[in-house]
PAFIBA-678198 format. One line per 3 residues: number of its first residue (from 1); for each residue x, y, z of C-alpha. Coordinates in Angstrom, 1 decimal. Layout:
% PAFIBA-678198
NUM> X/Y/Z; ...
END
This chain:
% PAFIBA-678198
1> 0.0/0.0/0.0; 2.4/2.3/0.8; 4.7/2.0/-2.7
4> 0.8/2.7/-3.8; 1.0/5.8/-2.2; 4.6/7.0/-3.4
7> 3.6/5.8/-6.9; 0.4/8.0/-6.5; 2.3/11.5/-5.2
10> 5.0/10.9/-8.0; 2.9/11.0/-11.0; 0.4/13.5/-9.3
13> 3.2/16.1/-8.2; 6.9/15.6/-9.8; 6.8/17.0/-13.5
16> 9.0/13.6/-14.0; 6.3/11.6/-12.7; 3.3/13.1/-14.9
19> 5.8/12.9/-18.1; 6.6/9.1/-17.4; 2.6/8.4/-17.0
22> 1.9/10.4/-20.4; 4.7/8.2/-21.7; 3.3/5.2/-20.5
25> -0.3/6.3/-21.9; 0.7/6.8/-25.5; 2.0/3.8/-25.6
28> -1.1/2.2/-24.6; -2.5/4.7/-27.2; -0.5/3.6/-29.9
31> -1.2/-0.2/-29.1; -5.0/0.6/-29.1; -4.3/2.1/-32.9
34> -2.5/-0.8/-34.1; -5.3/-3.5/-32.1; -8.4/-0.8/-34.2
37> -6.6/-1.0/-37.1; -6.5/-4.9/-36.9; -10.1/-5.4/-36.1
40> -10.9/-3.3/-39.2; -9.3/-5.9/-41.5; -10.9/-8.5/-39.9
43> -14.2/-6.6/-40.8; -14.9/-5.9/-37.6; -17.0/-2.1/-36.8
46> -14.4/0.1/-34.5; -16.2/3.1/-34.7; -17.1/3.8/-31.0
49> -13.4/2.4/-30.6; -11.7/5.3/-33.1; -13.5/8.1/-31.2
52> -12.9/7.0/-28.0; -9.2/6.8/-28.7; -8.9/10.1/-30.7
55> -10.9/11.5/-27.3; -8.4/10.2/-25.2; -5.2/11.2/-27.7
58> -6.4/14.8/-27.4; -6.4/14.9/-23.3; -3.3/12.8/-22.8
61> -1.7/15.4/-25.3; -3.1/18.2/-23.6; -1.9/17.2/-20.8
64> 1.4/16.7/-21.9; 1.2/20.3/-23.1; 0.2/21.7/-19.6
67> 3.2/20.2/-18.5; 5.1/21.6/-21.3; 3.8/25.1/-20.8
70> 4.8/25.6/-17.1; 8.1/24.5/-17.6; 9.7/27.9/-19.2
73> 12.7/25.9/-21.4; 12.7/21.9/-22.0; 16.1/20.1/-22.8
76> 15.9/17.5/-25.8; 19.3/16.0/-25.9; 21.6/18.7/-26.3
79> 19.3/21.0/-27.5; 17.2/23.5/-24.9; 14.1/24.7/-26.6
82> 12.3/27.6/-25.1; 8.8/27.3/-24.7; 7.0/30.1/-23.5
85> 7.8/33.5/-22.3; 9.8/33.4/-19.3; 8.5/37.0/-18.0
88> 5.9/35.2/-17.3; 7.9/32.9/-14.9; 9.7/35.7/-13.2
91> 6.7/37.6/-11.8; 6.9/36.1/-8.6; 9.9/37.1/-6.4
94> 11.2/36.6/-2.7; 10.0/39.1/-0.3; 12.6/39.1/2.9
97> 11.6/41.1/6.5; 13.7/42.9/8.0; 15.3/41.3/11.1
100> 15.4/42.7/14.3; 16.7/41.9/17.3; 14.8/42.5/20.8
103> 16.8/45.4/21.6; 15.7/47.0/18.4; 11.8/46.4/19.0
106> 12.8/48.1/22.5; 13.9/50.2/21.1; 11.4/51.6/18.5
109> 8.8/51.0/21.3; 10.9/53.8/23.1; 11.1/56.2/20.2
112> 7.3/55.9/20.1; 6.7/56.5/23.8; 9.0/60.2/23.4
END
């Protein structure tokens, strides 16, 4: 149960995870094509079966592109292709407080009191 669970938080929250389950589902994509296109010589009706799997194509590949999207360059090989805009990416920055010590909240509570 518990490698259940790892399994389960891997492919729901690592990008590596989601791309290795897309993998894994065009494959089974691909071997659902080749199975249709075998019935269909044999004569056998896969219509219901050719829109389910072009139904399916279309969210596994959206999905793949979702993951695409939020990553702001992908690495292929060698090559680094950039996706989107990375201004995008860079709107968010790290906001640090100011520390201070006891003495200096004494201090200020001082100031106030004059």
């Amino acid at each position: 149960m518990f490698k259940k669970i790892v399994d389960w938080v891997y492919h729901t929250y690592t990008k590596e995870g989601k791309i290795e389950l897309n993998s894994k589902l065009m494959k089974e994509i691909s071997n659902d094509a080749d199975i249709i296109e075998k019935l269909e010589i044999m004569g056998i009706k896969t219509k219901k079966s050719k829109e389910n799997l072009s139904d399916t194509l279309n969210v596994v590949t959206k999905e793949l592109y979702d993951i695409a999207i939020k990553a702001p360059r992908v690495k292929i090989d060698d090559a680094e292709l950039k996706v989107s805009d990375t201004k995008r990416y860079l709107e968010c920055s790290t906001k640090y407080l100011n520390e201070r010590t006891a003495n200096d909240n004494a201090d200020k509570k001082n100031d106030e009191n004059i």
